[in-house]
Each structure stands twice: as C-alpha cells, then as structure tokens.
C-alpha positions in Angstrom: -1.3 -6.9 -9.1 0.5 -8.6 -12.2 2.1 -11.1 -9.9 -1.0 -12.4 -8.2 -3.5 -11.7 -10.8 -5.1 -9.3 -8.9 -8.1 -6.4 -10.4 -6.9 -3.1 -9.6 -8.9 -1.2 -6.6 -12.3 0.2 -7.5 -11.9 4.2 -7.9 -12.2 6.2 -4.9 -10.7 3.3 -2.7 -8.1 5.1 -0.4 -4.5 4.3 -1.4 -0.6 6.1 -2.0 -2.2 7.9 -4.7 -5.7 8.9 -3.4 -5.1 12.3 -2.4 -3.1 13.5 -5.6 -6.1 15.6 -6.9 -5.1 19.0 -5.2 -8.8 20.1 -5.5 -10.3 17.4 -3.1 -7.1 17.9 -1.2 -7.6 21.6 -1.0 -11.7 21.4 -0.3 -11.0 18.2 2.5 -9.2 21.3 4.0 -11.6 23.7 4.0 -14.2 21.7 4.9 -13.0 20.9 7.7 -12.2 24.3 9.3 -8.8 25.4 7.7 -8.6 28.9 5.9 -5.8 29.9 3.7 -4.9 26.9 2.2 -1.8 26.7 -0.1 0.0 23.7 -2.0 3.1 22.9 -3.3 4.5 20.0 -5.1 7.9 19.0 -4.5 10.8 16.9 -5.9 11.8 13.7 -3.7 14.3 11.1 -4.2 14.4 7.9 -2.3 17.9 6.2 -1.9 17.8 2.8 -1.0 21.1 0.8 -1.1 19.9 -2.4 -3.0 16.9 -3.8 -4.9 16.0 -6.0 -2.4 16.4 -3.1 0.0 14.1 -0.8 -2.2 11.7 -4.5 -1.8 11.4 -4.7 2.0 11.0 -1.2 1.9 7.4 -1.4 0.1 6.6 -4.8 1.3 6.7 -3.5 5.2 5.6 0.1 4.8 2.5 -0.5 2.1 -0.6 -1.9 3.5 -2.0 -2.3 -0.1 1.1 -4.6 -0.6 1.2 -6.6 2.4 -3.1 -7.4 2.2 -2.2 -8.6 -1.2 0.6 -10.6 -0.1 -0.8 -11.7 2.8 -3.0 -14.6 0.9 -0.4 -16.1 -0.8 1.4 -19.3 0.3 4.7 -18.0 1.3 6.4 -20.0 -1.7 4.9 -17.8 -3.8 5.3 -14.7 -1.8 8.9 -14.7 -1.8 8.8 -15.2 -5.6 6.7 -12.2 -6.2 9.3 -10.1 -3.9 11.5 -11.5 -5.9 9.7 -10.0 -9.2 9.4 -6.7 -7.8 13.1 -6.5 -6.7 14.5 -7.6 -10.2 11.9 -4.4 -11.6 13.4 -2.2 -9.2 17.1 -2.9 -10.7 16.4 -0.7 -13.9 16.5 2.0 -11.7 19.7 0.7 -10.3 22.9 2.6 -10.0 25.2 0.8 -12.0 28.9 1.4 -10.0 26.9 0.9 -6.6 23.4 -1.5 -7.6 21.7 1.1 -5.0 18.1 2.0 -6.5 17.1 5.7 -6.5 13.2 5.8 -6.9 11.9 9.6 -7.4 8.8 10.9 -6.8 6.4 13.9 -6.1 5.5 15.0 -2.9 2.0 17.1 -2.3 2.6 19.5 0.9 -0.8 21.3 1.9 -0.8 24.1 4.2 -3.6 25.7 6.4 -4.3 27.9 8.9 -7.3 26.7 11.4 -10.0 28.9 11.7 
C-alpha cells in the first residue's frame, strides 16, 4: 500500500488477517453446526532461502497483493517487488541471506453436530 499509494481496505473486508478475532472465529463455527469448539494459537516460522524468494512467495500466493499489483505498468511493478524484497532482508540471515518470517497460526477445532 506504501508503494502504490494505496488506502488500506475498509474494515470487515476479508483478508490474511480477517479471521484473527477468535470470538467470530469461534461463533462462525457454531453457527454453522459445529459443537465443541476449541482453539489454539501456534508458533510458525517460514524459511524462505532469499529475499527475493520470501518476494515471489507473497506476490503469487496473496490475492490482496497481486489485485494491487495487477494495475500497475509492469515498470513499476517490478520496482515495488523490488521494495518489498530489500524490506524483507532485515529479517535476513546474515551467513546464509535466507529470510525467516514468523508468525501465528489460529487452529480451530469442531465437532459437527
């Protein structure tokens, strides 16, 4: 969004982070005919084995990313992957320049009724 000027999403508009509120998560559930719903949060690390790497990564796997992208010229797409990829080095390994991203993972559970 800082490259291409872009607002950020109105709230509520679905996205990676959407369904990080466990109590929607857990009523979604419900309401839709699971019982005995539990959640954990766990720790995840992505290993990726460059920057640019860690870049193609988001660029072909997030939708969000590649809508945004999609009405640039391609000029200016390659320098915005290019901005993203030199962010991505501060989490670089130094002796290997692989980039570890972490993260938290919501796992929901259920049983249907």
């Amino acid at each position: 969004m800082k490259e291409t000027k872009s607002p950020p999403p109105p709230a509520g508009t679905p996205g990676p982070f959407s369904l990080s509120d466990e109590n929607m998560l857990t009523t979604s559930l419900i309401n839709t005919g699971f019982k005995d719903v539990t959640i954990e949060r766990i720790d995840a690390s992505f290993d990726f084995d460059s920057a640019e790497v860690y870049t193609s990564f988001v660029y072909e796997t997030a939708a969000p990313v590649q809508v945004t992208l999609a009405n640039q010229p391609q000029e200016r797409r390659e320098e915005i992957l290019k901005a993203v990829a030199e962010a991505a080095r501060k989490y670089a390994e130094n002796d290997t320049g692989g980039v570890r991203m972490t993260s938290e993972a919501i796992c929901i559970v259920g049983t249907k009724k």
